[in-house]
Residue, then its C-alpha position, 0 to 999 in steps of 0.5 A: x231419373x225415373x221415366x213415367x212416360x214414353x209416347x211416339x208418333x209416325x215412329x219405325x213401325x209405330x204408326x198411329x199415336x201411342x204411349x207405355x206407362x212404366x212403374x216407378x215404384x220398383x216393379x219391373x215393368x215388361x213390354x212383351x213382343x215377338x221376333x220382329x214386332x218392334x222391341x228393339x224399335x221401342x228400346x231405340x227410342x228412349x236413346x233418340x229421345x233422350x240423346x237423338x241417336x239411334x243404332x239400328x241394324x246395318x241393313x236397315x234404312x235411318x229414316x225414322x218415319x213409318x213408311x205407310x204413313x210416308x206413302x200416306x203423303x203427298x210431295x212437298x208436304x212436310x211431316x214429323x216423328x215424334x217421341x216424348x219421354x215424361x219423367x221425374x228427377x230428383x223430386x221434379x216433373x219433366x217433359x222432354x220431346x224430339x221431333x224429326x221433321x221430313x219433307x216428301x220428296x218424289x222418290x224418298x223423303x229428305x229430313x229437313x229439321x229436328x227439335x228438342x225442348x225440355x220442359x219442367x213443372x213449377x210449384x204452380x204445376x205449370x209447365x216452363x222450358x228448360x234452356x240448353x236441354x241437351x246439357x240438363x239430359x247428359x247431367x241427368x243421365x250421361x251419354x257415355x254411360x247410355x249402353x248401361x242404361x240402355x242396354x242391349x241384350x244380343x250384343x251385349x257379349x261382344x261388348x266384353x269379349x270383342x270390344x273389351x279395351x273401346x269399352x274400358x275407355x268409354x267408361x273411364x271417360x264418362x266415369x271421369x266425367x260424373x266424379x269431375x276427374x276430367x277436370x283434373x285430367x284436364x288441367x295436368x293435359x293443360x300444364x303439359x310437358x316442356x316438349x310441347x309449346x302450346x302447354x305451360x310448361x312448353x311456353x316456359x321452357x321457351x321464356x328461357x331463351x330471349x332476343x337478348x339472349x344472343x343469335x344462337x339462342x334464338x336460332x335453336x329457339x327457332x329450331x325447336x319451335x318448328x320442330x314442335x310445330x312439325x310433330x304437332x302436324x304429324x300427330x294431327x295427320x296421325x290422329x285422323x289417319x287412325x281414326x280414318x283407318x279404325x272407321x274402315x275397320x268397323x266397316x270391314x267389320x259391319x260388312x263382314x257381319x253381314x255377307x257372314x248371314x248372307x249368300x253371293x250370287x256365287x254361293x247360290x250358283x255353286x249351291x244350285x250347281x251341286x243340286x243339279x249334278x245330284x239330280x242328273x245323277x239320280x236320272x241317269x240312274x233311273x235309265x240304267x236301271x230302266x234299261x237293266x229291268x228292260x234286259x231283264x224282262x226280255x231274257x226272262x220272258x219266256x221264263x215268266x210266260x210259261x211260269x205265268x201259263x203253268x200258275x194259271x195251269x196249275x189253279x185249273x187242275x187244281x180245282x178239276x182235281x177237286x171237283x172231279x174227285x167229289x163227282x166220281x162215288x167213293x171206291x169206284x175204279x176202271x176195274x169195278x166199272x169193267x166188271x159192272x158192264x159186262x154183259x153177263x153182269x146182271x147184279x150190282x155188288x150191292x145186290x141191286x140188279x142192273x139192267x142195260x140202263x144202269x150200265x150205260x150210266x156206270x160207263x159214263x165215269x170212264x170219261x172222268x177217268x184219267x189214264x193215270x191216278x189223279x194224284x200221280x198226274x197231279x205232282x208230274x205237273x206241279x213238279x214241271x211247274x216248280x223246275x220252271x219257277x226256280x229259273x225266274x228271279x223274283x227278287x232281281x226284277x222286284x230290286x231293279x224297279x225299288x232302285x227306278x222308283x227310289x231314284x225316281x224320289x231323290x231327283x224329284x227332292x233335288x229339284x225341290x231344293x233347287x226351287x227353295x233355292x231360287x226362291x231364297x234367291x230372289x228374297x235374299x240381299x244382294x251383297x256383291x256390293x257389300x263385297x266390293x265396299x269390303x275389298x275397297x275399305x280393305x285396300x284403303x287400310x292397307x293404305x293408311x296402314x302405310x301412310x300411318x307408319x310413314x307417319x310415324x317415321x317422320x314424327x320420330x326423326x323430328x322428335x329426335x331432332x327436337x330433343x337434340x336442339x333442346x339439349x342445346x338449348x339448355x345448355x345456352x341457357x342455362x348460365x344466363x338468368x332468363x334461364x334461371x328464372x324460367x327453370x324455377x318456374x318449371x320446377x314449380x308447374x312440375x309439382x303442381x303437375x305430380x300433384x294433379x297426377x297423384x290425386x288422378x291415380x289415387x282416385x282411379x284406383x279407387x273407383x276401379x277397387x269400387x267397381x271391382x268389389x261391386x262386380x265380384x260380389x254380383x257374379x258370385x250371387x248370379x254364376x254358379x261357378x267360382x269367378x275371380x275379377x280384376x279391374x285396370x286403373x283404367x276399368x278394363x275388367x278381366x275375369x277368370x277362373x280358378x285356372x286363371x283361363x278367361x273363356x267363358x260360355x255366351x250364358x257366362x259371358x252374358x251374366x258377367x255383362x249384367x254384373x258389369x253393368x250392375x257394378x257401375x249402376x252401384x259404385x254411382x250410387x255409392x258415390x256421395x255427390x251422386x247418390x241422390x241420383x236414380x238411372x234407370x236400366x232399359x233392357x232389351x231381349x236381356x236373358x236370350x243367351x242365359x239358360x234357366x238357372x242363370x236367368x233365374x239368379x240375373x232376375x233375382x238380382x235385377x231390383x238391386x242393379x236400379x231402382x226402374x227396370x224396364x224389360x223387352x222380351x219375346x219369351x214369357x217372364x211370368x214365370x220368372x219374376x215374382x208376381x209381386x215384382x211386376x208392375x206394367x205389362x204391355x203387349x206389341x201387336x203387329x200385321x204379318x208384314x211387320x211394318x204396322x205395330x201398335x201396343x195394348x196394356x196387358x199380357x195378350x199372350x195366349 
């Protein structure tokens, strides 16, 4: 099957009618879209399409229809989703669509009805229905290989490392079902075992005893007859109580997943509460420091005031210093004034001769004189200055208002996060009744644990009791010649039984050697270490290193799931029924866990796993794919809400 086409309408987000062409002519065609536009949504609907199943995230609603559209509706009308894949297989034109089809109801819509029709293209390029579609699409493509076709790149590391051994037997059933194993699987189930009478070998092993075979014959008959039929019913019960119990399980599981990513109502209290201890913490810190810078201030005021007067003091004198400095001549002196206006002084030292004017200018200095030197007057109080500043603790009083302000900022972050806090809050799931669901399916596992193992018991006492009756009924008859001729035809069926199981072991081992040549060669042109790979007769597959250690890096991990998938798609096309068949690999978000030399060498290899590979990336491939391997490029483009998206040819990335 090589797809052509894919249309939708009214799908998830997908409002309005669209369509992606892919290349089939072996480039690799690439749906671009980033973390919530609707990749998965598109990988989603090749799987609805084609098999009428989707698997979207647990938190998600299973309606299929876009909401927008639905709120466009009024009650009672009745609406479809539509998805319509075009392809051709083995040289034939196909169509085949499924429509969903819903009715708006008051508060929600009810699903109502679904169609699907195949149709093919004859020789005259008309289009004719295919009856029975669902068989012709699994014989095309089989749903137990659909997680390799369709291939999901953020889950697929578990699928290896968590759900390894459901893996390994949901491949052996859809592999049994491409090469008609099943059909040999089914006919060794039909002939059965002598224990069990709905089985050839169980009605001929009861054909040894008849009526005419005496009472005690037909009384351990019927013994053994009930016996069957009671251990039938308790494998029955056991089979539903098993599935009942690993439903629970998955739940548990799915459950866990999610209260994993979420926080309770608890967490955010305990998260919030914390903050607030924090916070006051921080403001009581401010008081005290408050209060210290308070004390300090008060103890040190008159300290701080007289050292604030004698600064202020000090500039003055400074500067009266100065500028009486430049006002008084050079030389000039008390003694020289005292000499100068004396009166018998008549002449100046400089010869001039002064008379009672000049003198009474020469005594106007006096008052600029102090009583001591300017420079002596000057350091006695710079130096009083000095021995009171020493008292003054700067870097105290300068510490305490740091330490208020810095506290000040780290309760003002408190309260910051306790906000982004409240609003996660207030966007966040509630998950008190995840809590609970989680508890109660725990509880019922506990109980069917139980159940089971009471079960069992009860299986066991009557198997027990079974072979004992069967002993004794061989022993009756095993003279009389009802006996005889029943044994001989067991003997017969026995072989034929061997045989069946022989060619089953034959054909198993081979595929699994296939599988394991297949997936060995692929890991060692894709990891740059050495890894060895075993695969079970019952492909479960174990790969090791030289230590025969199996763990691995979510990067090895993911390039062992590739080359897993890559092994299967190459043992189908080795196989001689089948090698006419082309199945296409749809992959979603497949190299998030890869690092660059890994996706490089997982791309290099894509064009060998399938001859159609359709990728949906939110990183840019471009520069990872050859340009000559690319075909279609397309881009999803969604509003900020991401509820409305539709998809434009063409890398739109800037």
């Amino acid at each position: 099957m090589k797809i052509k086409t894919i249309e939708y309408e009214n799908f998830r987000n997908f409002k309005d009618h669209g369509a992606i062409k892919c290349s089939t002519d072996g480039k690799v065609t690439i749906v671009y879209g980033k973390n919530g536009d609707g990749k998965t949504t598109l990988h989603q609907l090749f799987q609805w399409v084609i098999y009428g199943q989707v698997h979207f995230n647990k938190t998600t609603t299973e309606h299929l229809y876009n909401l927008a559209y639905e709120a466009e509706q009024e009650y009672g009308n009745v609406f479809e989703v539509m998805g319509r894949i075009d392809f051709e297989d083995d040289g034939q034109q196909y169509s085949l669509t499924r429509k969903s089809i819903y009715k708006k109801g008051l508060t929600d819509s009810e699903k109502i009805g679904e169609e699907l029709s195949l149709q093919k293209m004859d020789d005259d390029y008309n289009w004719k229905r295919v009856d029975r579609p669902q068989e012709t699409i699994e014989k095309m493509l089989p749903s137990g290989l659909a997680e390799y076709f369709f291939f999901d790149g953020e889950s697929m590391i578990a699928d290896l490392r968590v759900k390894g051994r459901d893996s390994a037997m949901k491949l052996r059933k859809a592999l049994y079902s491409m090469f008609d194993l099943d059909i040999i699987e089914a006919a060794i189930a039909h002939i059965g075992s002598t224990d069990l009478k709905t089985t050839v070998l169980g009605k001929l092993y009861l054909e040894k005893g008849t009526i005419a075979s005496g009472s005690e014959v037909a009384a351990v008959k019927t013994n053994i007859d009930n016996a069957q039929g009671k251990i039938q019913l308790f494998k029955d019960q056991l089979e539903d109580k098993r599935k009942e119990r690993n439903e629970k399980k998955e739940l548990i599981s799915r459950v866990s997943e999610e209260i994993g990513s979420s926080k309770s109502k608890a967490d955010y209290e305990a998260q919030r509460s914390e903050l607030k201890k924090q916070r006051d913490v921080f403001l009581d810190n401010v008081k005290s420091e408050t209060a210290n810078f308070g004390d300090a201030i008060m103890s040190g005021f008159p300290t701080l005031l007289i050292s604030k007067a004698i600064l202020d003091a000090e500039k003055k004198l400074d500067l009266k210093v100065k500028e009486t400095a430049d006002a008084l001549p050079d030389g000039l002196s008390k003694r020289l004034i005292a000499y100068l206006t004396k009166l018998s002084t008549t002449q100046c030292i400089c010869g001039n001769a002064l008379c009672d004017k000049e003198k009474e200018h020469i005594s106007s200095f006096l008052q600029m004189m102090p009583p001591h030197s300017y420079a002596s007057m000057y350091q006695n109080f710079k130096g009083r200055a000095d021995s009171i500043n020493k008292s003054y603790d700067k870097e105290n009083i300068e510490g305490k208002i740091k330490r208020v302000l810095d506290n000040k900022d780290s309760a003002e972050a408190c309260d910051r996060k306790i906000k982004e806090l409240d609003e996660a809050e207030k966007n966040s799931k509630d998950i008190e009744d995840l809590i609970v669901s989680r508890q109660q399916a725990e509880e019922a596992v506990l109980e069917l644990d139980e159940l089971i193992t009471e079960l069992e018991k009860k299986k066991e006492k009557h198997e027990i009791y079974l072979k004992q009756q069967m002993k004794k009924f061989n022993e009756l008859t095993d003279g009389i010649k009802e006996g005889q001729a029943a044994k001989h035809k067991i003997e017969i069926m026995e072989e034929v039984a061997k045989y069946f199981a022989d060619e089953l072991e034959h054909a198993a081992n081979n595929y699994s050697k296939q599988l394991q040549e297949n997936i060995q060669l692929l890991l060692n042109n894709m990891l740059t270490s050495r890894r060895s790979v075993s695969v079970t007769n019952e492909f479960s597959v174990r790969v090791t290193d030289s230590f025969n250690d199996e763990s691995k890096s979510e990067g090895q991990f993911a390039v062992v799931s590739f080359a897993y998938i890559g092994g299967i798609l190459q043992m189908l096309k080795n196989e001689e029924g089948l090698h006419n068949r082309e199945y296409p690999l749809v992959l979603d978000g497949p190299f998030s866990k890869l690092d660059a030399d890994q996706k490089q060498n997982v791309v290099d290899m894509l064009p060998k796993f399938a001859p159609q590979v359709i990728v949906f990336s939110k990183d840019d491939l471009h520069d990872v794919i050859k340009a000559e391997n690319i075909g279609r490029v397309w881009t999803i483009q969604s509003n900020d809400e991401k509820n409305i998206a539709t998809i434009e040819e063409g890398k739109l990335w800037k």
